[in-house]
C-alpha positions as a LaTeX table, in Angstrom:
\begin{tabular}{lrrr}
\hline
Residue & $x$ (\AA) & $y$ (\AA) & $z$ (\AA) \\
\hline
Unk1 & 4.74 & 94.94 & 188.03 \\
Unk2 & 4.85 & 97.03 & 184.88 \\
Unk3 & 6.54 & 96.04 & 181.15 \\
Unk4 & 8.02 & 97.98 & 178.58 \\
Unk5 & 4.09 & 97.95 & 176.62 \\
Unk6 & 2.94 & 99.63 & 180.31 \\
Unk7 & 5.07 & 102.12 & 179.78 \\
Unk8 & 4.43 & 103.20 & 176.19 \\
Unk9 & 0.76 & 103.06 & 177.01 \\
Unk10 & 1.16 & 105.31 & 179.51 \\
Unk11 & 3.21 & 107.90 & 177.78 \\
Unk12 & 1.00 & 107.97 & 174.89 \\
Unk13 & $-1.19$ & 109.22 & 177.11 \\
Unk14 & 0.99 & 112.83 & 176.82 \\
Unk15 & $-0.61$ & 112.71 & 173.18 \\
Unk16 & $-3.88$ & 113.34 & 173.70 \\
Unk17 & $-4.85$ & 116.28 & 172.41 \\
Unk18 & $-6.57$ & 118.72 & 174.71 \\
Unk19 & $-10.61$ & 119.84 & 173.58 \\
Unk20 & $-13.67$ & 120.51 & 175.25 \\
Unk21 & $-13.98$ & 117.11 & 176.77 \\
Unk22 & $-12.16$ & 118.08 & 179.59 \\
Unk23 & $-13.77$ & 120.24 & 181.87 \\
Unk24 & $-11.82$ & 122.92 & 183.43 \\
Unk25 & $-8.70$ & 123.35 & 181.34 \\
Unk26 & $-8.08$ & 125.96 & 179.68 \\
Unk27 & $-9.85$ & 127.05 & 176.58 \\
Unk28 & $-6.10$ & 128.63 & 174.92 \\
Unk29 & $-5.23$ & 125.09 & 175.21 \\
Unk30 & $-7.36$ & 123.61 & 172.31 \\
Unk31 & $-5.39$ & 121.47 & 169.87 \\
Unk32 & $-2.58$ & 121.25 & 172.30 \\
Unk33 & $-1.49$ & 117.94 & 173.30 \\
Unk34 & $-1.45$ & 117.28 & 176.56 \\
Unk35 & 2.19 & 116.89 & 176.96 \\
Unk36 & 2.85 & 120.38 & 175.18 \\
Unk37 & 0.03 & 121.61 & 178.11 \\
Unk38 & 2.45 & 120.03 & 180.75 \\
Unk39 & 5.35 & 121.69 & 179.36 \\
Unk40 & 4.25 & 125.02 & 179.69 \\
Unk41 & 3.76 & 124.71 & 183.37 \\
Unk42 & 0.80 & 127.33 & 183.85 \\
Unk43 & $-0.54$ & 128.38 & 187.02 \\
Unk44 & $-3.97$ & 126.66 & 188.11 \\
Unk45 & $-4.95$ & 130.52 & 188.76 \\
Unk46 & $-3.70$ & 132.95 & 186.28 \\
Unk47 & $-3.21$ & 130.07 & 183.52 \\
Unk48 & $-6.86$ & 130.28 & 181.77 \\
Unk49 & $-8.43$ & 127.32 & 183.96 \\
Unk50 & $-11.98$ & 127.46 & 184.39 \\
Unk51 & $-13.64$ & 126.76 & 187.10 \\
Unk52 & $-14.47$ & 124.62 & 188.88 \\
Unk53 & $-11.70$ & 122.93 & 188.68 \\
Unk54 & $-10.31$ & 119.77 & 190.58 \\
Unk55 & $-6.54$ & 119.57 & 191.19 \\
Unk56 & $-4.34$ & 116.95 & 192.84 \\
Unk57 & $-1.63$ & 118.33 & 194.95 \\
Unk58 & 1.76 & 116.96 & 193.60 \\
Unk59 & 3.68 & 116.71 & 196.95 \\
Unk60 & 0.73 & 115.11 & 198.28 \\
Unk61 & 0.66 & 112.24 & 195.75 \\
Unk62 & 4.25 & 111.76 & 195.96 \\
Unk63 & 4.61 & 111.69 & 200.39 \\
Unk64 & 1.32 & 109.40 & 199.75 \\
Unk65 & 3.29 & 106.87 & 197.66 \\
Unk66 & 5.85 & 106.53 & 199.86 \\
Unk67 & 4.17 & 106.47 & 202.97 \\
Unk68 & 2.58 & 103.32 & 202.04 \\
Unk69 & 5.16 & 101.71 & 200.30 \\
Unk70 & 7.40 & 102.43 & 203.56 \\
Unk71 & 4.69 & 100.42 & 205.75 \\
Unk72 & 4.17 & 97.73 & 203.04 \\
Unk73 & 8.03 & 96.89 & 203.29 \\
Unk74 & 7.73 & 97.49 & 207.18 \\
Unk75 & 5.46 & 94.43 & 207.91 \\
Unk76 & 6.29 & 92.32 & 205.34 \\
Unk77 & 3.31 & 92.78 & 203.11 \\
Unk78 & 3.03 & 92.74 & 199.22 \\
Unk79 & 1.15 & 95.37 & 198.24 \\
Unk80 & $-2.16$ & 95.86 & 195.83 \\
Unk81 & $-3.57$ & 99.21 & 195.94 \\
Unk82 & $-7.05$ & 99.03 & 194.86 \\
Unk83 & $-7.37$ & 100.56 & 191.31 \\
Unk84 & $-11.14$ & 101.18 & 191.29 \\
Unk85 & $-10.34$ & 104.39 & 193.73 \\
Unk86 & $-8.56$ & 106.23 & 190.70 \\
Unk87 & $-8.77$ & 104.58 & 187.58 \\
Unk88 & $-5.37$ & 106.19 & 186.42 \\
Unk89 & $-3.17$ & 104.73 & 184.49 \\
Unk90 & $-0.51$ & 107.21 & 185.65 \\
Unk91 & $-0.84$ & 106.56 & 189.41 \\
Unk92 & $-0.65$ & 102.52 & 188.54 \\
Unk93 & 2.20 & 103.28 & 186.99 \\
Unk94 & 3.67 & 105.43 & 189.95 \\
Unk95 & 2.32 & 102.71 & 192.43 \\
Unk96 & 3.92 & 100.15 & 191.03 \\
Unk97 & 7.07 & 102.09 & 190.57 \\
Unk98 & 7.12 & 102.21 & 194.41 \\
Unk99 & 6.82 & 98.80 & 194.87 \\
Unk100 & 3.21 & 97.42 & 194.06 \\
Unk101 & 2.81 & 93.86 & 193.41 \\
Unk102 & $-0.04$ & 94.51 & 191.21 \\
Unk103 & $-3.10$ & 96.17 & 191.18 \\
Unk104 & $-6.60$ & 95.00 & 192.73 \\
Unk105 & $-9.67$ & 95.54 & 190.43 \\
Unk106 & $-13.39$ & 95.32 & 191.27 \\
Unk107 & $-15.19$ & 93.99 & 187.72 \\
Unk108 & $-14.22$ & 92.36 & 184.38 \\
Unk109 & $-14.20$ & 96.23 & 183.02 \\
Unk110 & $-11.23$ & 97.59 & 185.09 \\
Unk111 & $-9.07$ & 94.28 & 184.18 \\
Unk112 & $-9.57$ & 95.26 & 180.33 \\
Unk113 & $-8.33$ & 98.89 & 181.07 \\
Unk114 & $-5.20$ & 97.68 & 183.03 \\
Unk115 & $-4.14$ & 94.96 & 180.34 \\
Unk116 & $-4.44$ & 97.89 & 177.89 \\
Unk117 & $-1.89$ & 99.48 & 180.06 \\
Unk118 & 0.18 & 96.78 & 180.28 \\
Unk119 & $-0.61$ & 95.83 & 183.98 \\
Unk120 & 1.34 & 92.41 & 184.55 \\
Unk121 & $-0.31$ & 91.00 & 187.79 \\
Unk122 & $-4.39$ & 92.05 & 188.95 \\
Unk123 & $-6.21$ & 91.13 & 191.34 \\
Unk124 & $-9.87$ & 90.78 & 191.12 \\
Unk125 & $-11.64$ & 91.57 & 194.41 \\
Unk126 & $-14.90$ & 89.60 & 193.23 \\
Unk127 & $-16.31$ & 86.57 & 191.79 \\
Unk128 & $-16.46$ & 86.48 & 188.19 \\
Unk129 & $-19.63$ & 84.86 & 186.20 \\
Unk130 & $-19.73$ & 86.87 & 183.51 \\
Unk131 & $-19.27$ & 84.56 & 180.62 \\
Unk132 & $-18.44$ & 87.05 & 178.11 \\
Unk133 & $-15.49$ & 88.41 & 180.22 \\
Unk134 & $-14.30$ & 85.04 & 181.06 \\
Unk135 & $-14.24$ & 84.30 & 177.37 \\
Unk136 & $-11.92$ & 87.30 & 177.03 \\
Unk137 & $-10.01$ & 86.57 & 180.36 \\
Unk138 & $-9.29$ & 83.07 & 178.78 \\
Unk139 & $-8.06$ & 84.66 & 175.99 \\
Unk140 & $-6.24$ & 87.56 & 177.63 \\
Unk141 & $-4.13$ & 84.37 & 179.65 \\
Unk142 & $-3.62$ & 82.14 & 176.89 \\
Unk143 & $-2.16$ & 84.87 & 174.90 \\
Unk144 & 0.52 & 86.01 & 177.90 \\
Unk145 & 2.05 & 83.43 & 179.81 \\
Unk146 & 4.00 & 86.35 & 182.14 \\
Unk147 & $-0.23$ & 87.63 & 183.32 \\
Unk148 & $-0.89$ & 86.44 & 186.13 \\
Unk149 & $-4.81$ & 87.24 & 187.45 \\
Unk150 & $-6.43$ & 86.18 & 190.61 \\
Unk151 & $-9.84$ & 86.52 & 191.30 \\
Unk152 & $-12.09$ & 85.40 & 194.45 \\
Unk153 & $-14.54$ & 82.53 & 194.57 \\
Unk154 & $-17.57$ & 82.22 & 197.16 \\
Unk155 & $-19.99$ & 79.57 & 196.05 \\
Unk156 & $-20.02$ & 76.27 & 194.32 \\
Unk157 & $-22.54$ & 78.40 & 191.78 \\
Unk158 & $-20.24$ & 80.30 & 190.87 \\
Unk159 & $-17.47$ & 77.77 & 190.54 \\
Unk160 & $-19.60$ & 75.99 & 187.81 \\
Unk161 & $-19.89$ & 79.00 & 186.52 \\
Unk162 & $-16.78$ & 80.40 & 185.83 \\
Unk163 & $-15.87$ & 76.38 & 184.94 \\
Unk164 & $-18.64$ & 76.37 & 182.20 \\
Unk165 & $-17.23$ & 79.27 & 180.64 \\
Unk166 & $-13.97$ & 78.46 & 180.75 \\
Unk167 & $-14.25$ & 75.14 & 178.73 \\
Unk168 & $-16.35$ & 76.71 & 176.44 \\
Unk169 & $-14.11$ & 79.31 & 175.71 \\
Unk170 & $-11.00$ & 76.60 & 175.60 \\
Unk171 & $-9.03$ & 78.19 & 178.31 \\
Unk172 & $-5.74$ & 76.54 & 178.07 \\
Unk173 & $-4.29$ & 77.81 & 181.70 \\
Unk174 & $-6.25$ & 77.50 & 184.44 \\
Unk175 & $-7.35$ & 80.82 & 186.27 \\
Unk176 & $-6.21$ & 81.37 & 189.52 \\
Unk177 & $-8.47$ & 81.75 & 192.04 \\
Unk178 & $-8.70$ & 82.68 & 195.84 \\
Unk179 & $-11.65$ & 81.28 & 198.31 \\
Unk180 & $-13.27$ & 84.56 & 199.65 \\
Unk181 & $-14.59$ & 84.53 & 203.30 \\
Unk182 & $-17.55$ & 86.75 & 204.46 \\
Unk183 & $-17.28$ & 89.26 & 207.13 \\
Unk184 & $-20.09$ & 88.08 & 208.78 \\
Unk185 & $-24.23$ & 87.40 & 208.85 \\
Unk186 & $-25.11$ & 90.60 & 206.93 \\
Unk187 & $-22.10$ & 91.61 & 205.40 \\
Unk188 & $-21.53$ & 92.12 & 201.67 \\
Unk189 & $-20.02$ & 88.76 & 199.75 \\
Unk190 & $-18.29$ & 86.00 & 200.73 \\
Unk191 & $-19.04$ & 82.12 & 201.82 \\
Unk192 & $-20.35$ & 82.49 & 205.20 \\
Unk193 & $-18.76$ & 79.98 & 206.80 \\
Unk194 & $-15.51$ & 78.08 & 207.26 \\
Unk195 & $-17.82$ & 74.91 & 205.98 \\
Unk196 & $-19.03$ & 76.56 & 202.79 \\
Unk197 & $-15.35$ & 77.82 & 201.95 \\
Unk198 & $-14.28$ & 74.48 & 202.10 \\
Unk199 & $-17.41$ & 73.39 & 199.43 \\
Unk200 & $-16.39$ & 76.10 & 197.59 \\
Unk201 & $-12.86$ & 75.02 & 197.13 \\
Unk202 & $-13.96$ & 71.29 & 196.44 \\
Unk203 & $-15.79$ & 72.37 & 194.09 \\
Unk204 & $-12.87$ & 74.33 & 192.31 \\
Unk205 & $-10.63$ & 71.48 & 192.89 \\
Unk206 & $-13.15$ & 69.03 & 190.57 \\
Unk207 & $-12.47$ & 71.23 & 187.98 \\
Unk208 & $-9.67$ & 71.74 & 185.79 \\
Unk209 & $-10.32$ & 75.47 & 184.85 \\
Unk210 & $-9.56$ & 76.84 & 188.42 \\
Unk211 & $-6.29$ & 76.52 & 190.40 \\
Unk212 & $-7.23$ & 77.26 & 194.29 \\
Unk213 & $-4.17$ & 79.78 & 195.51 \\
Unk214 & $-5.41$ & 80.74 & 198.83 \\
Unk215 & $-8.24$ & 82.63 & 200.63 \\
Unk216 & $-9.26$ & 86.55 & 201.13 \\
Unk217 & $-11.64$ & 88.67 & 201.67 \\
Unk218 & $-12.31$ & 92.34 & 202.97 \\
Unk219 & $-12.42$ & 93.49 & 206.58 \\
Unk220 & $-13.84$ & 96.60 & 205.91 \\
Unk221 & $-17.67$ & 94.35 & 205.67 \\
Unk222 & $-17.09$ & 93.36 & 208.88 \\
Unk223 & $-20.30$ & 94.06 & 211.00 \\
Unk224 & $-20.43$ & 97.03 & 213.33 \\
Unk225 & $-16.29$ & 96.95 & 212.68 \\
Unk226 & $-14.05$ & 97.60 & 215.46 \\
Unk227 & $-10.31$ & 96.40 & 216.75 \\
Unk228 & $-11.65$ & 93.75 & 218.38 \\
Unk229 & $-14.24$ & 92.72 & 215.66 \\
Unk230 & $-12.00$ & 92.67 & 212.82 \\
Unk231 & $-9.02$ & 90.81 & 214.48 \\
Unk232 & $-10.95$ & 88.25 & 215.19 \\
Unk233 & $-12.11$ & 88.10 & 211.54 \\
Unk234 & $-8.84$ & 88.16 & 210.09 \\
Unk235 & $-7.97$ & 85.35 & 212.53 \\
Unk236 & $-10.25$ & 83.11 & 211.02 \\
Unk237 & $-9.16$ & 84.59 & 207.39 \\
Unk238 & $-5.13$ & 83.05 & 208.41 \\
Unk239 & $-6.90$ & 80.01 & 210.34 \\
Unk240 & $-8.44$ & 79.31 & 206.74 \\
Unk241 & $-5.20$ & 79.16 & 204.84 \\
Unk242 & $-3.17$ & 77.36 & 207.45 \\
Unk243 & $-6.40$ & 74.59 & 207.28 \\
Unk244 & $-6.31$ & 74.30 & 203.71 \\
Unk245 & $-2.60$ & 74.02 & 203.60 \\
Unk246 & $-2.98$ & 71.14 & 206.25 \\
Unk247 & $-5.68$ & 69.55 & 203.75 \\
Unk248 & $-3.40$ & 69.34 & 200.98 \\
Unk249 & $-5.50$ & 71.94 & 199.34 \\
Unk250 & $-2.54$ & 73.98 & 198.11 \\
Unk251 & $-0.66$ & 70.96 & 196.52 \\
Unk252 & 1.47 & 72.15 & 193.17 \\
Unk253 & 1.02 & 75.76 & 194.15 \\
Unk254 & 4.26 & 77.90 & 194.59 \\
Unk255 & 3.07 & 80.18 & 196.70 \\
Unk256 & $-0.16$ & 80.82 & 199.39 \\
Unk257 & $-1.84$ & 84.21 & 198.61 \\
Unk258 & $-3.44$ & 85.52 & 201.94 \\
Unk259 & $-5.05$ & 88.86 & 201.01 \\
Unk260 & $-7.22$ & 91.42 & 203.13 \\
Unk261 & $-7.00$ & 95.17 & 203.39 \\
Unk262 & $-8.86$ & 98.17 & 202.46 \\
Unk263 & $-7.71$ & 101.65 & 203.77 \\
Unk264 & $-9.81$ & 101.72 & 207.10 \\
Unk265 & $-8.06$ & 98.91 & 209.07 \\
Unk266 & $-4.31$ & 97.74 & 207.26 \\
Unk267 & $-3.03$ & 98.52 & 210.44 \\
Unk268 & $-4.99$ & 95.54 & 211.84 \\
Unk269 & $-4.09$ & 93.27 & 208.92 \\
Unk270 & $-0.64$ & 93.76 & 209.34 \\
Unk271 & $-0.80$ & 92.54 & 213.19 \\
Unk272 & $-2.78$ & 89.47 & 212.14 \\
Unk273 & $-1.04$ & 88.55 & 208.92 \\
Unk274 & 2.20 & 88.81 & 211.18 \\
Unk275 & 0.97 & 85.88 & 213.03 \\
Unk276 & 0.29 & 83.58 & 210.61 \\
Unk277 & 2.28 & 80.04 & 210.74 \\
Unk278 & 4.83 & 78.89 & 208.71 \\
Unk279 & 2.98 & 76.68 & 205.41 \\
Unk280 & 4.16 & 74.47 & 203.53 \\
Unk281 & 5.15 & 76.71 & 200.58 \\
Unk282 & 5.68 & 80.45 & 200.90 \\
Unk283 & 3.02 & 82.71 & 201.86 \\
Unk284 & 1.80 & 86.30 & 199.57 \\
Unk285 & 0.59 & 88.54 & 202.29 \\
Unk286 & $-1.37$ & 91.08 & 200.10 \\
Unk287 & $-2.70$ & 93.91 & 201.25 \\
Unk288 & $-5.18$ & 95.95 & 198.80 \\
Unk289 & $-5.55$ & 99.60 & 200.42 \\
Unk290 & $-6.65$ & 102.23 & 197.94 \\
Unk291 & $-7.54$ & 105.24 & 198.78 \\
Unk292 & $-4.20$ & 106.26 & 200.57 \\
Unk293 & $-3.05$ & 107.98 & 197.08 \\
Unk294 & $-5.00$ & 110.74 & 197.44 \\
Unk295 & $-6.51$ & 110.24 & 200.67 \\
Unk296 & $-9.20$ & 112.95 & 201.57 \\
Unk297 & $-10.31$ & 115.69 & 204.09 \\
Unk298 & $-13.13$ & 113.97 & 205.03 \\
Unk299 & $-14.19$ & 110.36 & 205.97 \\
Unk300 & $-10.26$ & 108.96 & 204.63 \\
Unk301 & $-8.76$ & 111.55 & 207.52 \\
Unk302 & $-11.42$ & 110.59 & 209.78 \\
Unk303 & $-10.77$ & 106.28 & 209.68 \\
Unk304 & $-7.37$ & 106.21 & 208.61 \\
Unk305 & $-5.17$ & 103.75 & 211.08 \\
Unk306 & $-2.27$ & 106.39 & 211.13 \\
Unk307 & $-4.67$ & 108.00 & 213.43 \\
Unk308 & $-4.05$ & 104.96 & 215.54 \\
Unk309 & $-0.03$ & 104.37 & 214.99 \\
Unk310 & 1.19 & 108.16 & 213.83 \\
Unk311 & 4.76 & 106.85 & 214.69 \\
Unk312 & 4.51 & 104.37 & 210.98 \\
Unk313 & 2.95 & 107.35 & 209.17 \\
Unk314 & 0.50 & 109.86 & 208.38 \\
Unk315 & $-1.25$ & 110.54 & 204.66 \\
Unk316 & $-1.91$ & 114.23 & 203.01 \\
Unk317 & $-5.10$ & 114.74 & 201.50 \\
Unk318 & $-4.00$ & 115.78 & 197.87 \\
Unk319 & $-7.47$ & 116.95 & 196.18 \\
Unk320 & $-8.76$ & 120.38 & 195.89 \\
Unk321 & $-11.15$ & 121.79 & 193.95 \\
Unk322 & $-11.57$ & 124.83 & 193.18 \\
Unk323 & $-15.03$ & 126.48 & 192.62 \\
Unk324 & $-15.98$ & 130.34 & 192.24 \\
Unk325 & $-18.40$ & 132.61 & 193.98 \\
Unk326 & $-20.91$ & 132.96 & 191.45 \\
Unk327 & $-24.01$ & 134.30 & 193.41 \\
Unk328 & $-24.95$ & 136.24 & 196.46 \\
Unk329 & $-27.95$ & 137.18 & 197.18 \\
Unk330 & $-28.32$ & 137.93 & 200.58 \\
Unk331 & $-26.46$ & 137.86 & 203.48 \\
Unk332 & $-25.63$ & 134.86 & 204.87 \\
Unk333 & $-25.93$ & 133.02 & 201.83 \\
Unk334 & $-23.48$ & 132.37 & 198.28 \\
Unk335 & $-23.45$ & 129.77 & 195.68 \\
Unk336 & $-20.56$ & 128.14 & 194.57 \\
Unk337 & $-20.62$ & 126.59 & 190.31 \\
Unk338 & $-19.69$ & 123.55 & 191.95 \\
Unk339 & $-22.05$ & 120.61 & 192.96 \\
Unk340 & $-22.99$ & 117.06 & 192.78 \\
Unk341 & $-21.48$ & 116.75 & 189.04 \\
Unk342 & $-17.70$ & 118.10 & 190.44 \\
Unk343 & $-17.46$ & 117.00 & 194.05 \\
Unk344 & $-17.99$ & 113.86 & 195.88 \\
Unk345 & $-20.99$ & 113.99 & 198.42 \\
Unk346 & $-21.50$ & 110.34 & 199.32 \\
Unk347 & $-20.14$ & 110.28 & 202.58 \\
Unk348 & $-19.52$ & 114.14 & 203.72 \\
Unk349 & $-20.06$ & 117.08 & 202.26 \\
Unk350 & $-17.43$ & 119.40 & 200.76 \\
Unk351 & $-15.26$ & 121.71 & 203.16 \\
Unk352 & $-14.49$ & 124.90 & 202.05 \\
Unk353 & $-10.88$ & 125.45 & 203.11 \\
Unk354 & $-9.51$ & 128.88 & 201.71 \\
Unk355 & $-10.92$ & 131.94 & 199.45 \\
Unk356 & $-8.63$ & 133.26 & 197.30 \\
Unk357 & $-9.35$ & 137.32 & 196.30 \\
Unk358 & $-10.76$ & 138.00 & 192.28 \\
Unk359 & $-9.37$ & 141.28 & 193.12 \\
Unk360 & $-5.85$ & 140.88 & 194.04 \\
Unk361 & $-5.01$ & 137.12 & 194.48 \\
Unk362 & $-4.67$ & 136.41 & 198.27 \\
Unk363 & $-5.39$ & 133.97 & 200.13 \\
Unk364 & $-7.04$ & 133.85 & 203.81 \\
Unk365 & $-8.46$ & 130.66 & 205.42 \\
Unk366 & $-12.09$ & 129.96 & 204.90 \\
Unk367 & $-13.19$ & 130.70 & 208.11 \\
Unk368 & $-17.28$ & 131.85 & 208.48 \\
Unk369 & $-17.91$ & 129.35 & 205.21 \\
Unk370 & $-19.92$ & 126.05 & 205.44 \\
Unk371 & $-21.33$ & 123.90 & 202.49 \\
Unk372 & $-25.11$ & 123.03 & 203.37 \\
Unk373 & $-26.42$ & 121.41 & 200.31 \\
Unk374 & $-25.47$ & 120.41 & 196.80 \\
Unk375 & $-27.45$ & 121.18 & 193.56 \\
Unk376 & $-25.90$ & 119.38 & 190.13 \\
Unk377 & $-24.11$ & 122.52 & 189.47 \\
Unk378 & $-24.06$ & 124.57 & 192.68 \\
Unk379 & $-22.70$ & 124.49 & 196.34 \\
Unk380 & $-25.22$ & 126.25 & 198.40 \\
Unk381 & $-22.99$ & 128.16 & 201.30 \\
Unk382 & $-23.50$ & 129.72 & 204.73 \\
Unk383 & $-21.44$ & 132.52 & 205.09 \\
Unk384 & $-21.38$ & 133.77 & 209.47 \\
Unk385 & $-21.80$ & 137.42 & 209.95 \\
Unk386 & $-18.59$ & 139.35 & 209.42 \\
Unk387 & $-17.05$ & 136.94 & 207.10 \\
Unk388 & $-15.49$ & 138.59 & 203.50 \\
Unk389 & $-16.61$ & 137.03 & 200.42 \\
Unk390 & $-17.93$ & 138.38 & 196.90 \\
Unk391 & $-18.89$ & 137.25 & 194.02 \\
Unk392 & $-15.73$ & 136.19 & 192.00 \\
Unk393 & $-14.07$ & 135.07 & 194.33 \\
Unk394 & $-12.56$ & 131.35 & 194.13 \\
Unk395 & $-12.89$ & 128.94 & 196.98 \\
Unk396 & $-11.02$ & 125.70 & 197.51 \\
Unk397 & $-12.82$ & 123.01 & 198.75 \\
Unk398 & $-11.53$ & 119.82 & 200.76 \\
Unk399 & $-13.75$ & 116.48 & 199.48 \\
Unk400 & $-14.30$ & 113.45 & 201.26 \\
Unk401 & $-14.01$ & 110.03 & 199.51 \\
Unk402 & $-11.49$ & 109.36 & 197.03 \\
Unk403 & $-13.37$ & 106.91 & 194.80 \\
Unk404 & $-15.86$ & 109.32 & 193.94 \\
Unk405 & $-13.96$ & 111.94 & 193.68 \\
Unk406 & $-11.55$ & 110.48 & 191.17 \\
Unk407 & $-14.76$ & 109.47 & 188.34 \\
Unk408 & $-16.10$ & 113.32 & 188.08 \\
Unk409 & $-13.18$ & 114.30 & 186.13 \\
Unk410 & $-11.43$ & 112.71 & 182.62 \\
Unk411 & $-8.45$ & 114.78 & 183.22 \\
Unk412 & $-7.16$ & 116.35 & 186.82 \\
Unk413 & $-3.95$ & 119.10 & 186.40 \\
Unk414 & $-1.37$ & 117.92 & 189.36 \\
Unk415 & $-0.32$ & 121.28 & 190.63 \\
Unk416 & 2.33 & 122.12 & 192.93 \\
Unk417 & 1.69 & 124.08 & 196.43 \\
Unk418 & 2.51 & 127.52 & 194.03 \\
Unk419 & $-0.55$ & 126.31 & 191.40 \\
Unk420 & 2.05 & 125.86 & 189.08 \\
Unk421 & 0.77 & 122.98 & 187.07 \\
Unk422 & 3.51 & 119.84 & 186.07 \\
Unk423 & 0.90 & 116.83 & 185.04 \\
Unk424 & $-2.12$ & 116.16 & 184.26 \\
Unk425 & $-3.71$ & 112.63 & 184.96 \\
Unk426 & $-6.14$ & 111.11 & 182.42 \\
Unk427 & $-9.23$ & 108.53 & 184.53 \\
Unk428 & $-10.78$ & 106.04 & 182.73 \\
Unk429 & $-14.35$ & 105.61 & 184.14 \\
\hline
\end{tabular}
């Protein structure tokens, strides 16, 4: 959901005037705004970009978007993509244009950055105890009455926490909150059991801070996580709500928010949410995947449940970066100026996918090339016998893992599948 303010926010953005904070574009650029930069449309290649240089693939983003929001609206789900994963007020903007509820955040820090863009409706995947921020939230609420913010609960701690703060701060509208159940002994947060959930939301209903709204949590914590596994975790997740609602728990609430769903098993939270009885009062199904907008060559390719139902849809990775031969020293062996400071290397390694010529521009498939190791500012690469490659050359690399992909770079050029340049999105990390 995003208002008129969202809007403005976001094309103010175009504004900003392009300097040296932003690695990788080009130098001629200086004093430019970034709009004017847009305008001109330069190629990622010929156009004065240094590398390395990340760029997001524009028909990528776009088939991404609607991929997702076709599935969403295909099972009946309201739709949260996790912010945390880009931390671009441009791509809210987009999600939300293709049908997002609202956007899911991870700590008081990301909230303040959407309400600066105007986001209407956020979802806070975590407990919040931080006083200071729930002096602010309090604020934030009182100040809009069309905000609406939900944020998870999992102990009676916390509760008195978030209560103490509250009156303190003289909240005059209660927050809304959602009970959040574990995946399990030795999984990350959430009130282990179905007893402690129901402590939990005592607890908030003895207060008059809190409004309980439903229940959540995140699949993905599961232990040792398979089909079988996390079914029968999201089956307690609906058993939950449809408990509470029998309790009376939900009393003076318009609607039951049910929400699971990170980008590894939606496929699995659509089957189970599908099965939940009717309540007594209309039920928010919200699902929270993130890292479908760019999606990646790696790990995101690798878990994605498309690989399980390709007949509701398949996601393009849409990040490349580009990095240059700089050294090589012997055979069998080049360095890349791109490492741990440019690419993601949490989960996989980078893959190098093509080499384009420094001498005449073409492009062959990086075939012979592997990625080995990662020094702050250098790829160390294998290169097989018989494989041509000299320093100079530029090499595009496929990354694995969206979320730390997205917080190496301020500003990313979108470029089309020409390297003709048309955007350029602005992270706040």
């Amino acid at each position: 959901m995003a208002t008129d303010h969202s809007d403005q926010a976001v094309a103010a953005l175009a504004r900003e005037r392009v300097d040296h904070r932003f690695k990788g574009l080009p130098a001629s650029a200086e004093g430019l705004t970034v709009g004017e930069l847009a305008a001109e449309r330069r190629s990622l290649f010929t156009g004065g970009f240094t590398t390395p240089v990340l760029a997001l693939s524009a028909e990528a983003l776009e088939h991404n978007l609607v991929a997702m929001e076709r599935y969403s609206a295909a099972h009946g789900l309201a739709f949260a993509p996790h912010g945390k994963t880009s931390m671009a007020p441009q791509l809210f903007e987009r999600q939300l244009a293709h049908g997002a509820w609202g956007i899911t955040a991870a700590v008081p820090t990301h909230v303040r950055v959407y309400r600066a863009f105007g986001i209407q409706r956020i979802f806070l995947a975590n407990e919040l105890v931080d006083a200071a921020a729930l002096h602010w939230l309090a604020a934030e609420l009182d100040a809009d009455p069309d905000f609406r913010f939900i944020a998870y609960v999992d102990s009676v701690r916390g509760v008195e926490l978030m209560d103490a703060a509250l009156r303190e701060a003289g909240a005059r509208r209660p927050v809304e909150v959602v009970v959040e159940l574990g995946g399990g002994e030795g999984a990350r947060t959430g009130a282990r059991t179905e007893a402690e959930c129901a402590a939990v939301a005592d607890a908030v209903a003895a207060t008059g801070t809190l409004r309980l709204v439903g229940v959540a949590g995140y699949e993905g914590e599961v232990p040792k996580p398979d089909g079988e596994r996390v079914r029968a975790w999201l089956r307690r997740l609906t058993a939950l709500a449809a408990d509470f609602d029998a309790a009376g728990r939900f009393e003076g609430v318009d609607e039951v928010v049910v929400s699971a769903g990170g980008s590894a098993w939606f496929d699995a939270v659509a089957d189970v949410l599908a099965e939940l009885p009717a309540l007594s009062r209309p039920v928010l199904k919200l699902l929270r995947s993130g890292a479908y907008v760019s999606h990646d060559d790696g790990h995101y390719r690798h878990i994605t449940p498309f690989n399980r139902v390709p007949e509701e849809g398949e996601l393009h990775p849409a990040f490349r970066l580009w990095a240059q031969v700089v050294s090589h020293p012997e055979p069998g062996q080049a360095f890349l100026n791109a490492g741990k400071r440019d690419a993601a290397y949490d989960l996989d390694l980078p893959a190098p996918q093509l080499i384009r010529s420094a001498r005449d521009g073409s492009t062959r498939p990086a075939t012979g090339l592997a990625i080995t190791a990662l020094s702050d500012q250098h790829a160390w690469v294998t290169v097989a016998d018989g494989t041509e490659l000299e320093v100079g050359d530029w090499v595009a690399l496929g990354l694995s893992h969206p979320c730390t992909s997205f917080d190496k770079w301020q500003m990313i050029p979108v470029a089309e599948a020409d390297g003709t340049v048309t955007d350029y999105i602005r992270t706040f990390f």
